[in-house]
N, C-alpha and C positions, 0 to 999 in steps of 0.2 A: 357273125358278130351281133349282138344283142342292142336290138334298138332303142335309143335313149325316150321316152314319155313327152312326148305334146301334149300337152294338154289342151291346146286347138285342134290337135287330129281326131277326126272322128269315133267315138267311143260307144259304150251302151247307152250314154246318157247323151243326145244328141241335141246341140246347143241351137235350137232351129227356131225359137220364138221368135219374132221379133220384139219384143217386150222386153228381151234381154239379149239385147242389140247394147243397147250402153254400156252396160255390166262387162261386157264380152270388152267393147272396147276400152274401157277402163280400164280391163286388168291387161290388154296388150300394150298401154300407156306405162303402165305400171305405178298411177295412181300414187296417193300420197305417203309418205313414210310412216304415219301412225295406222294406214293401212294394208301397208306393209306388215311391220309388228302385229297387228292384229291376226291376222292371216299364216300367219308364220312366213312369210316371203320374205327373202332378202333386202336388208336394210342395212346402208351404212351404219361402220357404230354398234351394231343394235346385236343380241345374238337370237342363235337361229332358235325357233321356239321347239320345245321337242314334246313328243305326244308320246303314251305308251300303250302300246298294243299287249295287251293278253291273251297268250296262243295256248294250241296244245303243240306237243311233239309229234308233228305231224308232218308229211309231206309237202305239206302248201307253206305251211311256215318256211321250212329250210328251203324251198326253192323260191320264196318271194322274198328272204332276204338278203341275197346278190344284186337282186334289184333295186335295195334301197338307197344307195348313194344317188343311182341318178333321181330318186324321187326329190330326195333332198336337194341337189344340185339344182333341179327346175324351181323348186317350193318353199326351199331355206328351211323345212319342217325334217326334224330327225324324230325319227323313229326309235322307242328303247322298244325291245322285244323281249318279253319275261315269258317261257314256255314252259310246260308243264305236261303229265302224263294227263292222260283223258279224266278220270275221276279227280286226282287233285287238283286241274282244271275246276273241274264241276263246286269241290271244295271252296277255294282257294277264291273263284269269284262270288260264290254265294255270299262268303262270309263277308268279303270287303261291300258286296251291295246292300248287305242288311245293315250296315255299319252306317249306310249313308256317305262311303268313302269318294271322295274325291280323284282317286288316283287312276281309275281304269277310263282311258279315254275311248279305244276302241278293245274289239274284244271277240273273239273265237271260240264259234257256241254250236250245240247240236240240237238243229231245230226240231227235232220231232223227243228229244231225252232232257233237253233241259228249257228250251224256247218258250214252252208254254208258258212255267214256271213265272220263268223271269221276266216275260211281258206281261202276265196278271201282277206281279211284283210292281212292276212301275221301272226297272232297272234298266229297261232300253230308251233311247230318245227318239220320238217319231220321225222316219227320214220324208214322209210325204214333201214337208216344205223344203226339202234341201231339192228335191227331185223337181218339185212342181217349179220352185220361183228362178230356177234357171230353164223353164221352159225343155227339158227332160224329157226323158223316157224310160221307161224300163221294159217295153216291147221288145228286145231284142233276149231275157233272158227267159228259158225254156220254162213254160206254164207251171208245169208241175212241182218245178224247183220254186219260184218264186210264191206259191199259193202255202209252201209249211215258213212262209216267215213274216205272214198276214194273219191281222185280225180283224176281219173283216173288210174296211176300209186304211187302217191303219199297216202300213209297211214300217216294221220295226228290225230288217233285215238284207241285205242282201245273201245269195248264194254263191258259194266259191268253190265247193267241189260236190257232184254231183255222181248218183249210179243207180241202177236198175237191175232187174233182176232177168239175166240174160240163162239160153240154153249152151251150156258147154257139153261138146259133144265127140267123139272120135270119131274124125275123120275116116279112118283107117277099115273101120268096123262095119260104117254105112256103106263105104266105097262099096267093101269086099260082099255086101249083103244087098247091091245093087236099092239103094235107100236113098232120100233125102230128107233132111233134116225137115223133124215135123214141124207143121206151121199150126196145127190142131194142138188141143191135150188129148183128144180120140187118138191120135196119130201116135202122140207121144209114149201112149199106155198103148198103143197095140206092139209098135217097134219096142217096148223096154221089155214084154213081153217076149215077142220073137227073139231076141236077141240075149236073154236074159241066160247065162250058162254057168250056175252055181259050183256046177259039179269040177271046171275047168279054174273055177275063182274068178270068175265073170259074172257082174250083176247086172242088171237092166236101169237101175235108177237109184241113185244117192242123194242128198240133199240133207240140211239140217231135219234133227227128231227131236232135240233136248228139249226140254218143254219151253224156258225163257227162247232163246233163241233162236225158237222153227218158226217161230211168229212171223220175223220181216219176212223170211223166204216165203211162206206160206199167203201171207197176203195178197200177190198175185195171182195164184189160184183161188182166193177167195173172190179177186174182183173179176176174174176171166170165167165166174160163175154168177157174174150177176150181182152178186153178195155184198155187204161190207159189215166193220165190226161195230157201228151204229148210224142213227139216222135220227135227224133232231131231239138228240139228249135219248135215245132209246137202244139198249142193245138189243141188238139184230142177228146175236150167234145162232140160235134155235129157227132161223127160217128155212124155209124149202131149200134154198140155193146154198146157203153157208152148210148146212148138213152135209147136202151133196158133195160141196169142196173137201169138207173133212173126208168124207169116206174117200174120195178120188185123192186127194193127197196121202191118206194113213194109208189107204189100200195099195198104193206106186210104193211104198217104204215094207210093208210088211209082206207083199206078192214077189218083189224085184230087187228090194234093195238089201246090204249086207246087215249080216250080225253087229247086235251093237249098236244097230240105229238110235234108240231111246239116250245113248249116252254124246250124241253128235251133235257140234257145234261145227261153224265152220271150218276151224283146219283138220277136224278131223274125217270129215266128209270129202272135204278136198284135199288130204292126203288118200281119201279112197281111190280116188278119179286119178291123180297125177301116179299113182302106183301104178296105175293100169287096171285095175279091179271093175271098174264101171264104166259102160258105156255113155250114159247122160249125166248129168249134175246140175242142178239151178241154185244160181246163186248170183251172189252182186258182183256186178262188170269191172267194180274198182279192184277186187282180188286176182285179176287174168293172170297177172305176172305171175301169182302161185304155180300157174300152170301149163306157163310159156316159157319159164326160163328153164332152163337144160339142169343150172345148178341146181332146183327143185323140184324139176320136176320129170319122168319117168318117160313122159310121152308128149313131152314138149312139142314137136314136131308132127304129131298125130292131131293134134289139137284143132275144133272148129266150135264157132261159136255162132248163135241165130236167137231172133226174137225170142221174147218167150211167146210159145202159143196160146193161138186165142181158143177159148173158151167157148159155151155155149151163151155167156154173155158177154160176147164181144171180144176184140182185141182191148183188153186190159191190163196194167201192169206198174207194178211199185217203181216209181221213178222220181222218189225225194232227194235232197237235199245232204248230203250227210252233214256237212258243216256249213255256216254262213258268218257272217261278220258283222257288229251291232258296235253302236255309239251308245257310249255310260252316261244314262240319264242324268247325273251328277259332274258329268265331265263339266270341267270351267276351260274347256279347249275343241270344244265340238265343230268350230269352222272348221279347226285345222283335222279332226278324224273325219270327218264328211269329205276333205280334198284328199285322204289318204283312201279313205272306203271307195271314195270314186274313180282315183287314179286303180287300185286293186283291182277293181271288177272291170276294168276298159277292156274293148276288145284285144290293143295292142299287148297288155300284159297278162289275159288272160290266153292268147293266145302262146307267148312267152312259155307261161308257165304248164300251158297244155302239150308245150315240145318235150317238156319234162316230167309229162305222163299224168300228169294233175289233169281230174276229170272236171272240165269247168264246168261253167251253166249259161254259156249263151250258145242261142243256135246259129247263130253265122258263124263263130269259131267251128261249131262240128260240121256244118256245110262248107267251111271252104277248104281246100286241098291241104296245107297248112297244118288246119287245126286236128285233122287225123292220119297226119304222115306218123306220128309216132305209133299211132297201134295197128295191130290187125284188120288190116281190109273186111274183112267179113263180122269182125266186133264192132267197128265206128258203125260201119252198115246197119249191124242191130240196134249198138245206141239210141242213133239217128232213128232207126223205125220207134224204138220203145217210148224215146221222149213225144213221138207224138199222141200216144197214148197215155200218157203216163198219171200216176194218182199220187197225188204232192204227199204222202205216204204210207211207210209199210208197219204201222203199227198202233193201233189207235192215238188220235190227235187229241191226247186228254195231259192232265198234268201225273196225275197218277198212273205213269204208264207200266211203272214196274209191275204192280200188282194185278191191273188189265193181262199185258201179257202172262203172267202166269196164269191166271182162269183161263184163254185161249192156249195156254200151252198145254193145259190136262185135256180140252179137246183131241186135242192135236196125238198126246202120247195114245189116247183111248182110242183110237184111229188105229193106228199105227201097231197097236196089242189086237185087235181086233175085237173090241167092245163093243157095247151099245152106244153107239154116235147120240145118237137122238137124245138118250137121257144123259151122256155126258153133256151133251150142247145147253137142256135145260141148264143143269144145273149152275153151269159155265156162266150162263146168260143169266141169270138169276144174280150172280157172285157180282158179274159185270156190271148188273144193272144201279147194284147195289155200291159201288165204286162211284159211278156218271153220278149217281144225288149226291155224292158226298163234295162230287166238283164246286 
């Protein structure tokens, strides 16, 4: 049975000042009736105040709203949930924030595809003081998540589902080839190699090629080279290390992996894998179920999954944010979406909703037994390794990020054709460079 929200039980935001020792005891008094209504708490009389969330059609939506009654029940605050596909999302809050609209109280955003945007906009309300003047915390959610919904010192963000870029692998293949799943990319390129049996319909290594969309995957092998796609306002595609990545990534795709590559996004990479065609696959932790369910997939049951390996520059790896949750700088209801955003991100209900596969972002949920009984034993395991590592994203942290990734994605194809790396990277880095001054 699903447990109902204290909001005295211990959470991410741990109410430990003494400073805010009164406040605490105030609201366990429950305090005056016009602070009640203010608050959206229960008040004779009075009705409940109601706040509106703007979601996408997403998992975390549909499983945090079963939850809602009892928010309401502790808070007297209801919840309207208006969801939307991912881009009319994107739409649909642009336009109401350029409006100056009033209506979006809190709101469901993709830190690294629109976050930039809309916190140089002015369109989120800074949560520091909600965090700080209850004596708070937000130590408990995993670095790399929390670092794509900051600007600088300014947190205009919490994280609610979270994923990394994990090694999927057959079991079956390494057993039988007396193997262990690489912990190297040396490793990784030697077994995709070895194992690599074209002529059988066996490949050594799949992954995204398309140009937009081999970027996030790609990432981690940029930074597990030392690499990244800039460094104070400078692009960094054309350096020794990012070369290297390209050729070591184009070269895994055009040595091992199948025909087709240049047209592959992820389901069609991981329809490579879940047919049985490919031995490895790299890709994000949030898609496992692609490849774990029976109804999907071919070798469900074959299936093993491991960090991604480290690099010559270190154990590195893309381990953002995919969505988080923001308060509308416009909202005339912000106490009451800071008591919604806070009850959301608590341990107890992110744990809730981590039973029902939702990838959270605190790391007590993924270290306690709990918070990874629903997945595979040997994927929490990688999680849990990758978030220590992890790089608060996989695609540069600019506003212009579509056109960025395309100039790394012609990298990436010219890899993969087996071009000249070196002067695609120029030229890349050049295009790129020429994007960053336009920021």
């Amino acid at each position: 049975m699903r447990k109902k929200w204290n909001r005295f039980q211990k959470t991410s935001f741990s109410l430990v000042a003494v400073v805010g020792l009164s406040a605490v005891l105030a609201a366990c008094s429950g305090g005056s009736n016009e602070e009640k209504v203010n608050t959206g708490e229960k008040a004779t009389g009075k009705e409940p105040q109601t706040i509106r969330l703007v979601a996408a059609n997403h998992p975390w939506t549909e499983a945090i709203k079963p939850l809602l009654p009892d928010f309401e029940k502790e808070t007297g605050i209801k919840v309207q949930v208006d969801s939307y596909f991912e881009d009319q999302l994107s739409q649909k809050t642009s336009v109401e924030f350029a409006a100056n609209a009033k209506s979006i109280d809190a709101v469901l955003f993709r830190p690294l595809q629109d976050g930039k945007q809309f916190e140089k906009n002015g369109y989120f309300a800074s949560l520091n003081e909600y965090v700080t003047k209850e004596g708070g915390s937000t130590d408990d959610f995993i670095p790399s998540a929390l670092g794509s919904v900051k600007n600088g010192d300014n947190l205009y963000g919490l994280p609610v589902v979270t994923e990394s870029t994990v090694l999927y692998y057959r079991k079956d293949i390494l057993e039988k080839a007396g193997l262990q799943p690489p912990k190297t990319l040396d490793e990784l390129k030697e077994q995709a190699a070895q194992l690599n049996d074209p002529k059988n319909g066996l490949y050594g290594f799949v992954s995204r090629g398309k140009r937009s969309p081999a970027v996030t995957q790609f990432s981690s092998f940029l930074y597990a080279y030392g690499a990244d796609f800039m460094k104070d306002g400078q692009a960094t595609l054309d350096t020794p290390e990012a070369i290297q990545a390209f050729e070591y990534y184009g070269g895994l795709l055009k040595n091992y992996g199948p025909p087709g590559t240049l047209n592959m996004s992820w389901p069609e990479a991981m329809a490579v894998f879940t047919q049985g065609k490919a031995v490895f696959y790299t890709d994000a932790s949030a898609l496992y179920t692609n490849a774990t369910d029976a109804t999907k997939s071919g070798v469900a049951d074959k299936v093993g999954f491991a960090p991604f390996p480290a690099g010559p520059g270190g154990n590195k790896v893309a381990a953002p944010p995919a969505w988080a949750i923001a308060i509308g700088a416009n909202s005339e209801k912000k106490d009451a979406a800071w008591k919604f955003v806070k009850w959301a991100t608590s341990k107890e209900i992110v744990l809730d909703l981590q039973a029902n596969g939702i990838t959270g972002a605190l790391t007590s949920v993924w270290e306690s037994p709990e918070g990874v009984s629903h997945f595979p034993e040997d994927l929490s395991a990688a999680i849990v390794e990758n978030n220590k590592h992890g790089v608060p994203y996989d695609r540069p942290a600019i506003i212009n990020v579509g056109e960025a990734r395309d100039a790394i994605g012609d990298v990436i194809n010219a890899a993969i054709e087996g071009k000249d790396v070196k002067a695609a990277a120029s030229k890349s880095n050049t295009a790129f460079q020429n994007i960053l001054d336009k920021e």
